[in-house]
TORKOL-4160 file (C-alpha; in steps of 0.2 Angstrom, whole numbers, padded with zeros to 4 digits, m for minus):
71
<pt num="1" X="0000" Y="m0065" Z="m0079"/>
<pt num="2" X="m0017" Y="m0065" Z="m0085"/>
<pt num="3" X="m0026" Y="m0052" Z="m0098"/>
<pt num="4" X="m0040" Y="m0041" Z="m0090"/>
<pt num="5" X="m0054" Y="m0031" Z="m0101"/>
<pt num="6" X="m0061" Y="m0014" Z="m0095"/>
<pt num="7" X="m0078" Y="m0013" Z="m0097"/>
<pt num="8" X="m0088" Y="0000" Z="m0103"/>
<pt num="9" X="m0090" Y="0008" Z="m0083"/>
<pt num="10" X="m0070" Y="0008" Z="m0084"/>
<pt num="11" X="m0071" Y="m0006" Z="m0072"/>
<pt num="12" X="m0061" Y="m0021" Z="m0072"/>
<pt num="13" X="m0061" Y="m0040" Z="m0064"/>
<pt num="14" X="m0044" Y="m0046" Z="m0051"/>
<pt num="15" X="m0040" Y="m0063" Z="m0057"/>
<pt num="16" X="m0045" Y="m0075" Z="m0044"/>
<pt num="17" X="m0026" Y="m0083" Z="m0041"/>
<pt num="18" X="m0023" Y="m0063" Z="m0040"/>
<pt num="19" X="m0034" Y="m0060" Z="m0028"/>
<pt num="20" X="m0029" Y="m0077" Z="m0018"/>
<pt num="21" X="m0010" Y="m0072" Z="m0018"/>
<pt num="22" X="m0013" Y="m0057" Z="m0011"/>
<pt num="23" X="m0027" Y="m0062" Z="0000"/>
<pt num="24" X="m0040" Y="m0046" Z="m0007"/>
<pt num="25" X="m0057" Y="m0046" Z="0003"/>
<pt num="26" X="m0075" Y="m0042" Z="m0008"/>
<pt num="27" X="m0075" Y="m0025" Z="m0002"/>
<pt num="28" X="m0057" Y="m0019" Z="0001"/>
<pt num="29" X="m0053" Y="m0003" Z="m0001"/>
<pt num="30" X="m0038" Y="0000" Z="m0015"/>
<pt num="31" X="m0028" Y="0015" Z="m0020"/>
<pt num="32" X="m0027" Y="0014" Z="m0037"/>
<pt num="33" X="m0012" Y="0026" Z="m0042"/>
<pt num="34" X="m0004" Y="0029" Z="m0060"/>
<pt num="35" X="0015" Y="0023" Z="m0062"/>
<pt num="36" X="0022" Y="0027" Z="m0075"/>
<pt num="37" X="0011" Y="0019" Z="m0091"/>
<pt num="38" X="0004" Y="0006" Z="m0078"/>
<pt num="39" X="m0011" Y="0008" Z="m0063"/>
<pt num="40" X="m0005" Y="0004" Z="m0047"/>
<pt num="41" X="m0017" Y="m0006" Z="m0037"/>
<pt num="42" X="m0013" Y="m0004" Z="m0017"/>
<pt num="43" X="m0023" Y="m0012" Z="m0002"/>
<pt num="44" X="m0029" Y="0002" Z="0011"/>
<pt num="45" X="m0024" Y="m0004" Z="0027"/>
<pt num="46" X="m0035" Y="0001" Z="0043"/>
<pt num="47" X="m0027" Y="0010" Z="0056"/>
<pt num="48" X="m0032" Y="m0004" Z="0070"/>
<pt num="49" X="m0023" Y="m0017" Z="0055"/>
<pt num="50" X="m0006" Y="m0006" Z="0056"/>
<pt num="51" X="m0003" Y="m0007" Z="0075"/>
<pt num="52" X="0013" Y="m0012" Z="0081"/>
<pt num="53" X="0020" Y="m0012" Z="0064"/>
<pt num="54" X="0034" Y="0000" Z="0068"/>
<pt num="55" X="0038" Y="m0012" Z="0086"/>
<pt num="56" X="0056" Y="m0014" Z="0087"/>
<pt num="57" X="0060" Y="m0002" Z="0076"/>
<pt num="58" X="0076" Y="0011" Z="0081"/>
<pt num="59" X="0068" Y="0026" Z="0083"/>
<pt num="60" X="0082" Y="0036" Z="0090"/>
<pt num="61" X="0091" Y="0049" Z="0079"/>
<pt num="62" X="0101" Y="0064" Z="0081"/>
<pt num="63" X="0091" Y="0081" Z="0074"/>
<pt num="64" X="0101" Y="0095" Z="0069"/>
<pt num="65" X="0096" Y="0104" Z="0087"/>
<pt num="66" X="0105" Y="0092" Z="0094"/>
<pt num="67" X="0121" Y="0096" Z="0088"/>
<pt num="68" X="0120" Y="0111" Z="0088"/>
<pt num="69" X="0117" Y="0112" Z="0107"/>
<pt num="70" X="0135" Y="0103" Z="0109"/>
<pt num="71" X="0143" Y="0117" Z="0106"/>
């Protein structure tokens, strides 16, 4: 954990090891969100980045129409 200063345009410097762990680009686009009394930084993935994220996944489910028609 590393101390970080705002500056005076409210901006602020990822710590290189940071930056390394989570492997942040110059450039990347974040989300920065409030949580609770912290800032949430989150990495904006590209759409072409998120293909085949959901492959393998279970996507059948029964919908309330569906059992409904049953009877």
């Amino acid at each position: 954990m590393q101390a970080v200063t705002v500056s005076p345009k409210f901006q602020v410097v990822i710590p290189k090891k940071v930056r390394e762990q989570l492997h942040i680009k110059p450039g990347q686009k974040m989300m920065a969100m409030p949580y609770g009394e912290h800032i949430q930084l989150v990495p904006v993935k590209s759409a072409k980045a998120l293909r085949g994220m959901l492959k393998g996944c279970d996507i059948e489910m029964d919908s309330i129409r569906d059992k409904s028609d049953r009877f």
